[in-house]
N, C-alpha and C positions, 0 to 999 in steps of 0.2 A: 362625295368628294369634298374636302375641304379646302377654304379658300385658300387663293394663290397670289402671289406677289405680282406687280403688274411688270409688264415688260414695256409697255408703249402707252400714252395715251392721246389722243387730241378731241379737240371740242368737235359737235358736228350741227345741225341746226338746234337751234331754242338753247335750251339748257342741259344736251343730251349731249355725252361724252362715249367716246369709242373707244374701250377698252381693249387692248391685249395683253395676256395673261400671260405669266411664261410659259405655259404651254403652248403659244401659240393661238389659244383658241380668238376670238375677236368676237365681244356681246356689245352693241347698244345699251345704256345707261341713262335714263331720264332722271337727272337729278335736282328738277325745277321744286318739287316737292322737299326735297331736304333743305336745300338752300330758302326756302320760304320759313322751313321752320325753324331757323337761328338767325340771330341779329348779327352776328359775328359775317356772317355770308351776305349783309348787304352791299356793300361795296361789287359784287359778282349778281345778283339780280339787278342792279341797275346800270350797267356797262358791260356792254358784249364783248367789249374791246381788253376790257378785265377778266372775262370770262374766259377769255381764248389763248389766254398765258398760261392755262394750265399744265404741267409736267408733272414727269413720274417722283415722287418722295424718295429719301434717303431708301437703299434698301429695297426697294419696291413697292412699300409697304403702305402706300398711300399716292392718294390724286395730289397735288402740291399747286398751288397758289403764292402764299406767305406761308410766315409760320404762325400767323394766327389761323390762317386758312386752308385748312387739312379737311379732304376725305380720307377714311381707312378704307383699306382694301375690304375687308369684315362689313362693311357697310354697302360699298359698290358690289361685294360677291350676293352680298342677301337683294340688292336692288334688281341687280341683270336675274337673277333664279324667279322671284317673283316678276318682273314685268318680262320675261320669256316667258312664262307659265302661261299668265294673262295674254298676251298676244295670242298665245297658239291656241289657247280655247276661246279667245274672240274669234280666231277665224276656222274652226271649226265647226263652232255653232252659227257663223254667221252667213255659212253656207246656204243656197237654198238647193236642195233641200240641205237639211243636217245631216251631219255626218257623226256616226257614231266612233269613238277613240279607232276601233279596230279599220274600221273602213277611212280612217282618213291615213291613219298609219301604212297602211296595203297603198290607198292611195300616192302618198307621198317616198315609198320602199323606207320606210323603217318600222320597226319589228315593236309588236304590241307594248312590249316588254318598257321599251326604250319611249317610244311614248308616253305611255303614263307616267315615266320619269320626269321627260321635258316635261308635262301640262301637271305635275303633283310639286314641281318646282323644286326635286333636289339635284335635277342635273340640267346644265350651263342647255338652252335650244342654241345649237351650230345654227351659224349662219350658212349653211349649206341647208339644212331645212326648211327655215325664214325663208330662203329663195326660191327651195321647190315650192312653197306653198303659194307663193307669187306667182311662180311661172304658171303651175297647172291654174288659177285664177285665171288668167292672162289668155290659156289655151282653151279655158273654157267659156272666155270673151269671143276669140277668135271664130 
């Protein structure tokens, strides 16, 4: 799937931004890491209060600040693919025991297929997934 214009965004704790897509869909974005690696973006690592103005860019086409201070959407689509990917095989294997792709997918009802999509990082993990994987955690506290 290629990337998509944003429909909504707002800050949520640290430096992690909640995107919605125009699909609808809605990924977590931890962008404490890009913002560390340009100069251009200190002004937003040292004021959370500047951090939390952020809006959707002309277009959709980015996270907006100023107009010196642009994320592109190409940038936040590549950040939510890889840090969904990594979350969902941190909490795979962080199972104890582990869990192999198949049994955690059966586990969670989505289909082998779809799986290895979210955790190979070319499709967006739904927050409907994030959340089963929480809950059954949570059922398996219980």
């Amino acid at each position: 799937m290629d990337a998509q214009s944003i429909k909504a965004i707002r800050p949520a704790s640290g430096r992690t931004l909640i995107v919605t897509w125009k699909n609808g869909t809605e990924t977590p974005v931890d962008v404490g890491a890009h913002l560390d690696a340009y100069t251009v973006f200190a002004p937003l690592r040292d004021d959370p209060a500047a951090f939390g103005v952020v809006s959707v860019g002309e277009w959709g086409w980015n996270a907006h600040w100023t107009d010196d201070m642009e994320i592109s959407t190409d940038t936040l689509w590549r950040l939510a693919l890889e840090q969904g990917a990594a979350w969902l095989k941190a909490w795979r294997l962080g199972r104890s025991p582990k869990m192999s792709q198949a049994e955690a997918a059966a586990a969670l009802g989505v289909s082998a297929r779809m799986w290895r999509y979210y955790e190979g990082g070319t499709h967006l993990l739904p927050k409907t997934v994030r959340l089963a994987a929480i809950g059954l955690d949570h059922a398996a506290a219980a």
